[in-house]
C-alpha positions in Angstrom: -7.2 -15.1 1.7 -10.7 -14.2 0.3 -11.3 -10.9 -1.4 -12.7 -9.1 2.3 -8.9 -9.8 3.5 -7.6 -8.3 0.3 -9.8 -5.7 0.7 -8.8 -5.2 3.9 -5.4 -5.5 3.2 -6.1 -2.7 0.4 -7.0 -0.3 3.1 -4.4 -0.9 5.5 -1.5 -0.7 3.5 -2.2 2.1 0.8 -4.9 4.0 2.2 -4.3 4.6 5.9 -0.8 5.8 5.3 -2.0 8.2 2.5 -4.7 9.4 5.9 -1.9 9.7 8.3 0.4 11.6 6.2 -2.7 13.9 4.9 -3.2 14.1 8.9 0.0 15.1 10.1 1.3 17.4 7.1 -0.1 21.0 5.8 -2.7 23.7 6.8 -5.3 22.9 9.9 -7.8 22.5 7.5 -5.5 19.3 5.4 -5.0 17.9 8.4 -8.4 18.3 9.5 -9.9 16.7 6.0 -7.0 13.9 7.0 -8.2 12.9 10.2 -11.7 12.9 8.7 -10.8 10.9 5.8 -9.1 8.3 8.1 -12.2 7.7 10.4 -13.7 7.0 7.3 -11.5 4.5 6.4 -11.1 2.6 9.5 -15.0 2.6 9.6 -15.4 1.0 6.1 -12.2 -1.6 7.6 -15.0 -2.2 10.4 -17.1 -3.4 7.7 -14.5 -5.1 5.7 -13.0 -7.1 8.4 -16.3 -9.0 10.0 -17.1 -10.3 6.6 -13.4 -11.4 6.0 -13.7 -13.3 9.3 -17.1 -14.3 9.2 -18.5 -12.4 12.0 -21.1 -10.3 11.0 -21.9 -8.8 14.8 -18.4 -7.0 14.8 -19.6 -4.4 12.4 -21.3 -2.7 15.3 -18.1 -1.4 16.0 -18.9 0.4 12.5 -21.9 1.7 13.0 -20.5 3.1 16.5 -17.5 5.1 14.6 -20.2 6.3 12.2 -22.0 7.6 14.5 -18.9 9.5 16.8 -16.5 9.9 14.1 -18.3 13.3 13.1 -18.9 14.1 16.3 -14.8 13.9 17.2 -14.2 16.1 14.1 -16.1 18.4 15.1 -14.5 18.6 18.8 -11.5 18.7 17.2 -12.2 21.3 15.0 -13.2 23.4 18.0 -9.9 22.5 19.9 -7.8 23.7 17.0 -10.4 26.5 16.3 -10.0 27.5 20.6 -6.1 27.0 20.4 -5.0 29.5 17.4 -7.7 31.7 18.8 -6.4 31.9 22.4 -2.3 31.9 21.3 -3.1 35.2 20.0 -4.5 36.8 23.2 -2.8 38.2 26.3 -6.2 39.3 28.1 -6.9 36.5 30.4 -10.6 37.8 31.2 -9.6 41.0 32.9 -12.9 43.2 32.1 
């Protein structure tokens, strides 16, 4: 095991967890900062893992969850945002 695979290992075993449970537990906002905070982490385990392996062209798998990770947070936001707003209306577009 080289230190990329101990890296790696680092993330998997006591980070993730720590972003799952931030993810699924608390206020929207938590688990919104949780589900950000682990599409961080996976992308620096995209990075992590081709070096441990040796295969440098993986980490374009990186550099594509860098580049939609924000954009799925922000959907998300907008889906949670959209839910609490329409659970609280009975008005279903009658003028």
């Amino acid at each position: 095991m080289n230190a990329w695979a101990a890296a790696a290992l680092t993330l998997l075993v006591l980070v993730v967890p720590a972003c799952v449970w931030l993810a699924a537990h608390g206020s929207t906002v938590r688990r919104l900062a949780g589900v950000f905070l682990l599409s961080t982490v996976t992308g620096a385990l995209f990075l992590v893992l081709p070096e441990a392996y040796g295969r440098p062209a993986y980490q374009d798998l990186a550099l594509m969850l860098a580049v939609m990770a924000p954009t799925g947070t922000l959907v998300f936001t907008r889906f949670v945002a959209g839910r609490s707003h329409d659970a609280g209306t009975t008005d279903h577009g009658s003028g």
